[in-house]
C-alpha positions as CSV (number, residue, x, y, z in Angstrom):
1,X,30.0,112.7,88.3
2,X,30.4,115.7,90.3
3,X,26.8,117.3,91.4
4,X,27.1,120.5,92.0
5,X,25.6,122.1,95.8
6,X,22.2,123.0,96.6
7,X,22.0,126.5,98.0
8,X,19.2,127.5,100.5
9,X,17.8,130.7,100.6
10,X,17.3,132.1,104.5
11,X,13.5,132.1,104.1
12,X,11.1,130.3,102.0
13,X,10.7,132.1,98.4
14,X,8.4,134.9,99.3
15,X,7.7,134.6,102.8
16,X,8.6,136.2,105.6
17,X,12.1,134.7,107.3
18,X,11.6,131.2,109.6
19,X,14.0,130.0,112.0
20,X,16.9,128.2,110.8
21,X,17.7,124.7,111.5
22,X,21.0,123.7,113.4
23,X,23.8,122.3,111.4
24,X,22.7,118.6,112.2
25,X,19.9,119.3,110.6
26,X,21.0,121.3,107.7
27,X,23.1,118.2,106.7
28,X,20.6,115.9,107.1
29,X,18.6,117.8,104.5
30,X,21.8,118.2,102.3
31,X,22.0,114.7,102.2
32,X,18.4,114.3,101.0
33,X,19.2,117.1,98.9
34,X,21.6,115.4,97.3
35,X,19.5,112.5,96.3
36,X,16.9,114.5,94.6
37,X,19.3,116.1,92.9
38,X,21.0,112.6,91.6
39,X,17.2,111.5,90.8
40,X,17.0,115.1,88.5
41,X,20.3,114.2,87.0
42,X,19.7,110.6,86.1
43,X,15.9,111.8,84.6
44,X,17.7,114.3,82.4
45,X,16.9,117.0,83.9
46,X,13.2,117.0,85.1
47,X,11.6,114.9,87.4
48,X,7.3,115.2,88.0
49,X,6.5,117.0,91.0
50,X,5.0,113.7,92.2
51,X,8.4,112.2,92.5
52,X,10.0,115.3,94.3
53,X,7.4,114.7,96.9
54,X,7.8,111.1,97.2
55,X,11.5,111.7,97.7
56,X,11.2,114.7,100.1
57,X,8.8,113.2,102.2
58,X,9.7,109.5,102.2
59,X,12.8,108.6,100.7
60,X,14.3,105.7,103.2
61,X,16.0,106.8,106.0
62,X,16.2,110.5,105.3
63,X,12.4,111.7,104.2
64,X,10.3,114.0,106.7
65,X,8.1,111.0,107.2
66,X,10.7,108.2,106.7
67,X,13.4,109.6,108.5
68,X,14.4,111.0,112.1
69,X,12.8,114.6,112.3
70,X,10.4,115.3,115.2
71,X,7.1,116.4,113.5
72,X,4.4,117.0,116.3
73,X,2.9,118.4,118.9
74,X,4.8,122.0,120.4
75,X,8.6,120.8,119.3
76,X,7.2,119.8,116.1
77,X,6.1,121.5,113.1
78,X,2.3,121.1,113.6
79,X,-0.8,119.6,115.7
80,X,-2.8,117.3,115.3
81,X,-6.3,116.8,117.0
82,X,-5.2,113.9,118.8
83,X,-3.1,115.7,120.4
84,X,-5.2,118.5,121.6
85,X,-7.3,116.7,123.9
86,X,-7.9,112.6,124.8
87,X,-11.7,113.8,123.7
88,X,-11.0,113.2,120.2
89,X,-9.4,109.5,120.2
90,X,-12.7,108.8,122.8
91,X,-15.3,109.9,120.8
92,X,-13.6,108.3,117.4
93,X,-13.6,105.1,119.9
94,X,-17.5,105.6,120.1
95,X,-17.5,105.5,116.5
96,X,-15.8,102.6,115.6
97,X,-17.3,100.0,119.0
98,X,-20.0,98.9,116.6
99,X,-17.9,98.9,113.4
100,X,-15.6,96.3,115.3
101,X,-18.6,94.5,116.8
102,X,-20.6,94.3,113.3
103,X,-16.5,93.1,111.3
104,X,-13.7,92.1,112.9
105,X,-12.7,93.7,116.3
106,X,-9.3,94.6,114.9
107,X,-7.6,98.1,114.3
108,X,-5.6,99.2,111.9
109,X,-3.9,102.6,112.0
110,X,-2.2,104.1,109.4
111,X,0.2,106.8,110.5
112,X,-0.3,106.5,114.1
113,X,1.8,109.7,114.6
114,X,3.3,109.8,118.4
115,X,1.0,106.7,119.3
116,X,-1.3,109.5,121.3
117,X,-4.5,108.4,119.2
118,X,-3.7,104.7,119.5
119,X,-3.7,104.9,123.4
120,X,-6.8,107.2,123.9
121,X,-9.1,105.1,121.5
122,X,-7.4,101.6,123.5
123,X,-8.3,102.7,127.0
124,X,-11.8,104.3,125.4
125,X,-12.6,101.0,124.1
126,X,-11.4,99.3,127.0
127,X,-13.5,101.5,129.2
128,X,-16.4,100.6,127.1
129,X,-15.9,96.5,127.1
130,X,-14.7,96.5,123.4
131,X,-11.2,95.8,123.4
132,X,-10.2,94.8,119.7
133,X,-8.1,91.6,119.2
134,X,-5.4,93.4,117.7
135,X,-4.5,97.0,117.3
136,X,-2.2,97.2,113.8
137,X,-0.4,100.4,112.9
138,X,0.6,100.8,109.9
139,X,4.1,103.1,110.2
140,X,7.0,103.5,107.7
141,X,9.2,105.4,110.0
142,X,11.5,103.7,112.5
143,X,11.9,106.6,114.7
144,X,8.2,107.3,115.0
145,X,7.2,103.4,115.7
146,X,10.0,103.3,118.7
147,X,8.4,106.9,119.8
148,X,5.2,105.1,119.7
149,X,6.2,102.2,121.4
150,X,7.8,104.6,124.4
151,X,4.2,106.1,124.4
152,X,2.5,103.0,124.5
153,X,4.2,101.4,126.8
154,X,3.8,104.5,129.1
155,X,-0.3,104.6,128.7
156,X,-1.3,101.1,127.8
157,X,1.5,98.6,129.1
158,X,-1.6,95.9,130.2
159,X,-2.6,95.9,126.3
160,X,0.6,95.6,124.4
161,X,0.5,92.2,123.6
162,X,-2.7,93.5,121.5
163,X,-0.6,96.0,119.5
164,X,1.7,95.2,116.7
165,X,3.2,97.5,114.4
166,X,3.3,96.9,110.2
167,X,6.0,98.2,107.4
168,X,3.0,97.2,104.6
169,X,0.0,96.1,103.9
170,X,-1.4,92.7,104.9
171,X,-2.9,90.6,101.9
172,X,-6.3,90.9,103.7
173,X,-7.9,93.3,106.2
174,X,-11.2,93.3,108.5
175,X,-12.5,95.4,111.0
176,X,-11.7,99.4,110.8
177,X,-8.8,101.1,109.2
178,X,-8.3,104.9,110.4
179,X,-6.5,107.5,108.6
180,X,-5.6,110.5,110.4
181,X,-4.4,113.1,108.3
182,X,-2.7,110.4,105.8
183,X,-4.0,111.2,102.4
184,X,-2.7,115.1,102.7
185,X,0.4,113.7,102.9
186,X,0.2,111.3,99.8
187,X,2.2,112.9,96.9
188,X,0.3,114.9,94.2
189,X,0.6,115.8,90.2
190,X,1.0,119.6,90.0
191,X,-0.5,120.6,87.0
192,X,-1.1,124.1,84.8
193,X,-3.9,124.9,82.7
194,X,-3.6,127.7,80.3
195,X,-6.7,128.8,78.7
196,X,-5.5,129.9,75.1
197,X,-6.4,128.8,72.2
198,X,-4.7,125.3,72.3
199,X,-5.9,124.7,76.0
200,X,-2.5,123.3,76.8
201,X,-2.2,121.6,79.9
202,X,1.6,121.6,81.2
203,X,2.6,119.0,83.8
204,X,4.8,120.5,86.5
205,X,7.9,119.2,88.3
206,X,11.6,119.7,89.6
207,X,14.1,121.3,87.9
208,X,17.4,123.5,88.6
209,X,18.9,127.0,88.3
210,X,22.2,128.3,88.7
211,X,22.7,130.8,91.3
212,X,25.4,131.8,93.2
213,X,27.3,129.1,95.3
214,X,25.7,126.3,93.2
215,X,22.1,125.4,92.1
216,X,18.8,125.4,93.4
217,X,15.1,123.5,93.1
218,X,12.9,125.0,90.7
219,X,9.4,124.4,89.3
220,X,9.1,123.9,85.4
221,X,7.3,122.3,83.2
222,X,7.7,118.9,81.6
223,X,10.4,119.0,78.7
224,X,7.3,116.4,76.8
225,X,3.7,116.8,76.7
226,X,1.7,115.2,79.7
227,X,0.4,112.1,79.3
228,X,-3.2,111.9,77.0
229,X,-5.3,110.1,80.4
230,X,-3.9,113.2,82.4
231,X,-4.1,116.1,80.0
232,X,-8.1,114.6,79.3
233,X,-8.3,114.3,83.2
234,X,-7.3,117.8,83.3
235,X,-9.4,119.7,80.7
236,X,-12.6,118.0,81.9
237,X,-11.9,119.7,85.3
238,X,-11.3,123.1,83.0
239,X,-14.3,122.8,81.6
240,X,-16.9,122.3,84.3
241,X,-15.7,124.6,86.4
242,X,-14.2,127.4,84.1
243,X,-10.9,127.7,85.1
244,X,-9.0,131.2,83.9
245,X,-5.6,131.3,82.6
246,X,-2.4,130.0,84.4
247,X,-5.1,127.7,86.9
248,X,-2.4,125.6,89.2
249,X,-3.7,123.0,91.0
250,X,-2.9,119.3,91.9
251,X,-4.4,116.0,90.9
252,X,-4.4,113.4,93.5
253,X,-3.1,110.0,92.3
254,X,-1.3,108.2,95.1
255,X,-3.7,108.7,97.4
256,X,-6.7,106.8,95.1
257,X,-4.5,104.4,94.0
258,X,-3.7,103.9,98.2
259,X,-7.7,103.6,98.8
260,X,-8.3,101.3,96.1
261,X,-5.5,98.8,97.4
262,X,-6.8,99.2,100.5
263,X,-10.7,98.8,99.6
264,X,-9.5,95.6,97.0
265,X,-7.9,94.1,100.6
266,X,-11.1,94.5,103.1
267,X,-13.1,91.9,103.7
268,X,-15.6,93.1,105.8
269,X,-15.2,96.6,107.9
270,X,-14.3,99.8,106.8
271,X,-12.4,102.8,106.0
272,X,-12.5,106.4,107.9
273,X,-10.5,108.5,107.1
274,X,-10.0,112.0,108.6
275,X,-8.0,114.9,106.5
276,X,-8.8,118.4,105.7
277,X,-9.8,119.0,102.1
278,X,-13.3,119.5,100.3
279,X,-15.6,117.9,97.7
280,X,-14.7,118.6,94.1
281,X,-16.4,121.5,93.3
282,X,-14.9,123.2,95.6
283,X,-11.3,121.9,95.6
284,X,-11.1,123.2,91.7
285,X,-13.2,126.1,92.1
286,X,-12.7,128.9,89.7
287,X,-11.0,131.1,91.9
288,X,-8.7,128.7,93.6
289,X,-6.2,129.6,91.3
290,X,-3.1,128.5,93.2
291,X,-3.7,125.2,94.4
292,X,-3.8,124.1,97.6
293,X,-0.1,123.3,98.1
294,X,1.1,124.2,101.4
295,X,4.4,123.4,103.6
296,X,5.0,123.3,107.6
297,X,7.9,124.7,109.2
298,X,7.8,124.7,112.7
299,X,4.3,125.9,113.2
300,X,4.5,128.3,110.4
301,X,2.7,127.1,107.0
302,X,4.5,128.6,103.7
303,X,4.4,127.9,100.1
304,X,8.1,126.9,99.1
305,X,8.4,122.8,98.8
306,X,12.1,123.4,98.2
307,X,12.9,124.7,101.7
308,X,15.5,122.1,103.5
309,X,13.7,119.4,102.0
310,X,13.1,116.7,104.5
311,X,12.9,118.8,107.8
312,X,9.6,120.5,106.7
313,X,6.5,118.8,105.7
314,X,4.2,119.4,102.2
315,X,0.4,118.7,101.8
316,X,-2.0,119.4,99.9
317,X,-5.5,119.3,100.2
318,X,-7.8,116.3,100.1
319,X,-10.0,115.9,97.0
320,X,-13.0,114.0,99.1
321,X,-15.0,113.4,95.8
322,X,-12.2,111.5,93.7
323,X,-12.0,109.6,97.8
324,X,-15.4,108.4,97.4
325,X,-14.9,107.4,93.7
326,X,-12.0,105.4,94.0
327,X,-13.8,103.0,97.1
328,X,-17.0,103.2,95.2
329,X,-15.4,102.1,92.5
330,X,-13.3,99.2,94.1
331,X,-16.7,97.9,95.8
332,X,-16.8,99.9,98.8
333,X,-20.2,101.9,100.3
334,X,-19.5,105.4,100.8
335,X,-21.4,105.2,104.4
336,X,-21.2,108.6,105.7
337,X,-19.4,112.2,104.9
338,X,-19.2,115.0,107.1
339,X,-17.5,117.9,108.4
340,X,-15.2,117.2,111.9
341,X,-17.4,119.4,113.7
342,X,-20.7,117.5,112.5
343,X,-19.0,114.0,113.3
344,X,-17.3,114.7,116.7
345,X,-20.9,116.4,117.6
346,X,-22.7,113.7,116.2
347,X,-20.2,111.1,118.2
348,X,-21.1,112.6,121.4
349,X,-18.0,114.6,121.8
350,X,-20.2,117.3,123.9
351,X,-21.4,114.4,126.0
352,X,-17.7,113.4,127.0
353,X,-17.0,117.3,127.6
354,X,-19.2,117.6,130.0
355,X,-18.2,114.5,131.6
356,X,-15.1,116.1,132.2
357,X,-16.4,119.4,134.0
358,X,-15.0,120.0,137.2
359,X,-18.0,120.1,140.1
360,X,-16.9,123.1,141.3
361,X,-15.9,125.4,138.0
362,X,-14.6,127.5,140.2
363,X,-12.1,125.6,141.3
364,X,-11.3,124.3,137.5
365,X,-7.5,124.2,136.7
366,X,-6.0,124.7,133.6
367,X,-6.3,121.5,132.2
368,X,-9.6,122.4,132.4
369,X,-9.2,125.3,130.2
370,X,-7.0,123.7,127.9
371,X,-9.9,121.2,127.2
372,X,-12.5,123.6,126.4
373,X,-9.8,125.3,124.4
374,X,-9.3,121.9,122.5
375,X,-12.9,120.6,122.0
376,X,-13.6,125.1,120.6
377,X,-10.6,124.0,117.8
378,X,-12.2,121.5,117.2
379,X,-15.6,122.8,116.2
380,X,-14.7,125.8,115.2
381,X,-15.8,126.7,111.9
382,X,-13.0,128.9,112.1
383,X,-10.4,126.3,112.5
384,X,-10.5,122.6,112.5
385,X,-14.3,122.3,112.7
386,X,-15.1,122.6,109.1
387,X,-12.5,122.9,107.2
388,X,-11.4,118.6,108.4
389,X,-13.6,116.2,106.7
390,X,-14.5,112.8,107.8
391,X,-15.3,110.2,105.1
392,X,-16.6,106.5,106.1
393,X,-16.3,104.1,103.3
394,X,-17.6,100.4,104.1
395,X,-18.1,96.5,103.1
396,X,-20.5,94.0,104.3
397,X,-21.9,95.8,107.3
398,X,-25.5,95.7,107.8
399,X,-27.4,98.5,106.0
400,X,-29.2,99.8,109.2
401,X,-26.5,99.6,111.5
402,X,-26.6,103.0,113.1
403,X,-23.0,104.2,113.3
404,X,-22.3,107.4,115.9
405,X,-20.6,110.5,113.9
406,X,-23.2,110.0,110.8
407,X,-26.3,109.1,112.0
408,X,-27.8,113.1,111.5
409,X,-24.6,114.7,110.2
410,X,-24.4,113.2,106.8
411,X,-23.2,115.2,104.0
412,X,-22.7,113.0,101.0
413,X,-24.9,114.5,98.8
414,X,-22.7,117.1,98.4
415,X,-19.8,115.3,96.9
């Protein structure tokens, strides 16, 4: 069967106009394009939004995730605290040394990005005496393991035999797994509430619309009602916090189901995890009526997840509450929740900075400057500072072992 083209529009729907992507580019996302499109067809129509996201971020070989486009740092479409400053992969280092001495002293990263976390918390450790055995990432994308294998190899070529990269999940894990910005990633139900009478709750997804030229991605609701564990999932959250009419948000199900796999595979160790999102009560808050659905495009964030799917990447927020529930519930301790400002403080991160100061601050050059710059986005409560969370989430570690980043910056009461 002939499936008709996917237009694009020259902006995101609503937003002002982004730069375009070259014709390489464009085709690579036609391609993916066309595979969601095939997936809409053979569904009937409608596919959940959960599956569009799957598809547009890791679909094999031609996902933002899973295929060849370059996501970070200034060539990218974003930042991420790694790579900022070397500060940030040294204080998590500090961190995890007594994890690894208390477990296992093995690493697992999931998502290593570039590899630039990988080699700062390697040499940190190494400066420290507490090399791990093995350093494991965790990476589904070809192209980003081989750019983190040229990094590596640059930074750390006296500890590669200690670094091995994983397509999966091993049947066990010990020591410390680290999630950098992972779980915003994860795909997400996108759901509506409407308040009326009947309290319906409509599960959203991926349709299409004629327009001129062909057809594009649209959201609609499902063509049958949502499923009775979701829609009871759904008005429970309407009801404790009072959401108003047409309430959009998302409910987090991969990204649970990914913790709980992982929790049901560590033997001794733990989990941290670094993302931005909030505790419950205020991820569904009454007046976050939208969601918190949000796309990157070359440094600018926009709200259109049908914009040349594949070269742009979608997110959403972090539910840190249903986090904590879903280790809880598989066995693990939540250990320690905080903002990234109260962890990296806690950590020492101030301690490192002013390691770095120059004796003469006169005489500081700009990479100087550029730290300072770094470690202030960092903390900021303005930027990264609060708004990033860090959750630890552990098994069979000694109750009183004092771990640096939640020793006085605990926050778990609020979840």
């Amino acid at each position: 069967m002939s499936l008709p083209p996917i237009v694009q529009p020259a902006s995101p729907r609503g937003q002002d106009p982004l730069p375009q992507p070259g014709a390489e580019a464009q085709a690579y996302s036609r391609l993916l394009s066309e595979k969601i499109l095939e997936a809409i067809d053979q569904a009937g129509g409608w596919i959940p939004f959960t599956t569009y996201m799957e598809l547009a971020l890791y679909a094999p070989g031609l996902g933002y995730y899973s295929g060849g486009a370059r996501k970070f740092g200034g060539a990218g479409d974003f930042v991420t605290a790694p790579e900022m400053t070397p500060l940030f992969g040294r204080t998590l280092a500090k961190t995890i040394a007594p994890i690894l001495a208390a477990s296992e002293a093995i690493v697992t990263e999931a998502g290593a990005g570039t590899g630039k976390l990988a080699g700062d918390v390697l040499l940190a450790l190494e400066a420290i005496g507490k090399l791990p055995e093995r350093y494991n990432i965790l990476e589904l994308s070809g192209e980003l393991a081989e750019r983190q294998r040229q990094h590596l190899q640059t930074v750390t070529p006296h500890l590669m035999d200690r670094i091995h990269w994983l397509n999966a999940l091993p049947d066990t894990v010990s020591g410390v797994v680290v999630g950098n910005e992972v779980l915003d990633a994860m795909p997400v139900e996108l759901i509506r509430w409407q308040r009326g009478a009947t309290q319906e709750v409509e599960r959203l997804g991926v349709s299409i619309e004629s327009v001129p030229g062909g057809v594009r991605f649209v959201t609609t609701p499902a063509p049958t009602e949502a499923s009775p564990t979701l829609i009871k999932r759904v008005r429970t959250l309407a009801k404790k916090y009072d959401w108003p009419d047409d309430y959009t948000t998302e409910i987090p199900e991969a990204g649970p189901a990914w913790i709980t796999t992982l929790a049901q595979r560590l033997t001794t160790g733990a989990l941290l995890l670094i993302d931005y999102g909030f505790p419950r009560h205020e991820f569904y808050h009454h007046d976050r009526t939208s969601g918190t659905l949000m796309c990157h495009y070359r440094h600018r964030a926009h709200l259109d997840p049908y914009y040349w799917p594949g070269l742009q990447d979608i997110t959403a927020h972090v539910d840190f509450t249903r986090v904590a529930e879903a280790g809880f519930q598989a066995g693990l301790d939540v250990a320690g929740y905080c903002t990234q400002a109260g962890w990296l403080m806690d950590a020492g991160l101030l301690e490192l900075l002013a390691a770095e100061q120059p004796a003469d601050y006169a005489q500081a050059d700009g990479s100087w400057v550029r730290t300072q710059h770094a470690v202030q986005t960092l903390l900021s409560p303005a930027e990264m500072g609060e708004f990033f969370k860090v959750i630890l989430l552990t098994r069979g570690l000694p109750a009183n072992l004092p771990i640096p980043g939640f020793i006085r910056s605990d926050r778990s009461h609020t979840l």
